[in-house]
C-alpha positions as CSV (number, residue, x, y, z in Angstrom):
1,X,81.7,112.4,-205.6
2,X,83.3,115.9,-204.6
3,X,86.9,116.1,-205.5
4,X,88.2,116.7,-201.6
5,X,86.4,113.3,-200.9
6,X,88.2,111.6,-203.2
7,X,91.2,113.1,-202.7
8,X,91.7,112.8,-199.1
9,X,90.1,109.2,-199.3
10,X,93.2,108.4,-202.1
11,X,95.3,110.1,-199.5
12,X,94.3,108.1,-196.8
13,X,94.7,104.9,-198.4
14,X,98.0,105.8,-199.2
15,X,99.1,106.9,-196.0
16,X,97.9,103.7,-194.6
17,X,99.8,101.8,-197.0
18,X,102.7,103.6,-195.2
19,X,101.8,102.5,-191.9
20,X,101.7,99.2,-192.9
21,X,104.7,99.0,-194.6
22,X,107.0,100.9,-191.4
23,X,104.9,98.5,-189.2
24,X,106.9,95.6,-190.9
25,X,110.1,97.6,-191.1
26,X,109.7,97.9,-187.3
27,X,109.0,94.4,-186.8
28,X,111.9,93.1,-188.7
29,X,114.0,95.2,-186.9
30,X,112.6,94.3,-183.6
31,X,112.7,90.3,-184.5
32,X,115.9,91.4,-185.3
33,X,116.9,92.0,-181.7
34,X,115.3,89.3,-180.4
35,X,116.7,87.0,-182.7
36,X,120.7,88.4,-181.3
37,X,119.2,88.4,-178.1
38,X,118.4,85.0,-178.0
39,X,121.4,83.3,-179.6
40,X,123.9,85.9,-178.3
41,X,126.6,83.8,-179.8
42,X,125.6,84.6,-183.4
43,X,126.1,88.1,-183.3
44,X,130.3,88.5,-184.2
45,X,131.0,92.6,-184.6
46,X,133.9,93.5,-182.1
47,X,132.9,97.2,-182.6
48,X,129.8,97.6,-180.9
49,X,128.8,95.5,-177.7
50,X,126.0,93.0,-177.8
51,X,124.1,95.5,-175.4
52,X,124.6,98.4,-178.1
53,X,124.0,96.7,-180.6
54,X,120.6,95.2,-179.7
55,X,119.8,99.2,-177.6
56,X,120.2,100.3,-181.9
57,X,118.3,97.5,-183.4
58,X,115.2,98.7,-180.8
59,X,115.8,102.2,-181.6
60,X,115.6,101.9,-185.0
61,X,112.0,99.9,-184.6
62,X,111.0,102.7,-181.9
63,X,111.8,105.2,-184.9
64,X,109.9,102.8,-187.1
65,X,106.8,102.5,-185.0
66,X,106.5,106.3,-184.4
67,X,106.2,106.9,-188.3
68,X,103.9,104.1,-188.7
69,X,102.0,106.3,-185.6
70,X,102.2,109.5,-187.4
71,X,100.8,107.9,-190.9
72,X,97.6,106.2,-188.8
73,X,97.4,109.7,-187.4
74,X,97.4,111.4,-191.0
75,X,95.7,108.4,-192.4
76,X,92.6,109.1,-190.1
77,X,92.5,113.0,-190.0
78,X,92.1,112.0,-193.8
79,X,89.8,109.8,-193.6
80,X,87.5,112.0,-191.6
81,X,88.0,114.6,-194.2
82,X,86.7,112.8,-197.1
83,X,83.6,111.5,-194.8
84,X,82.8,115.2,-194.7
85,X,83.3,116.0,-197.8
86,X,86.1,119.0,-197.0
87,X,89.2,118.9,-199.1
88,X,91.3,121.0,-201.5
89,X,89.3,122.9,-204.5
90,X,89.5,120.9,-207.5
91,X,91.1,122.4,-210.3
92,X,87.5,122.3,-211.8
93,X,86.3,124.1,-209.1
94,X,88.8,126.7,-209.1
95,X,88.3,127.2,-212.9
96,X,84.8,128.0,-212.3
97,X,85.6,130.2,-209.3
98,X,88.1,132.4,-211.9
99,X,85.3,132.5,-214.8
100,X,82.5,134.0,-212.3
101,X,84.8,137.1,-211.3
């Protein structure tokens, strides 16, 4: 295997195991403002009204989601990388490059 696919292919796994793990993040959050959305009655901050409060939980899962976007995004330009082979120069590579000048 060239080193560039399995670079970008350890890349790509890792990236989505970001997605997945803001994906959640954004879900908790989200159930989150549901949950105070619901049962009003259990939220009990006097700072911040229930509106606000529920407006930040969502943004915080909109901010969330986007990353979870963005590390599909990098996940798949990744992904195709690897498939064609194309990547970085492995240090092996580069050795040999320096030797034959």
């Amino acid at each position: 295997m060239l080193g560039g696919v399995k670079t970008h292919f350890t890349v790509a796994l890792q990236y989505e195991e970001l997605a997945q793990i803001n994906k959640s993040k954004a879900d908790k959050w989200e159930f989150m403002a549901d949950y105070i959305e619901t049962f009003p009655k259990e939220y009990h901050d006097p700072s911040v009204t229930l509106k606000e409060h529920i407006a930040q939980l969502r943004a915080i899962a909109a901010d969330f989601r986007k990353t979870e976007e963005q590390d599909q995004a990098l996940a798949k330009k990744h992904r195709y990388l690897a498939r064609h082979g194309l990547g970085p120069p492995t240090l092996t590579s580069e050795s040999a490059k320096e030797s034959a000048h």
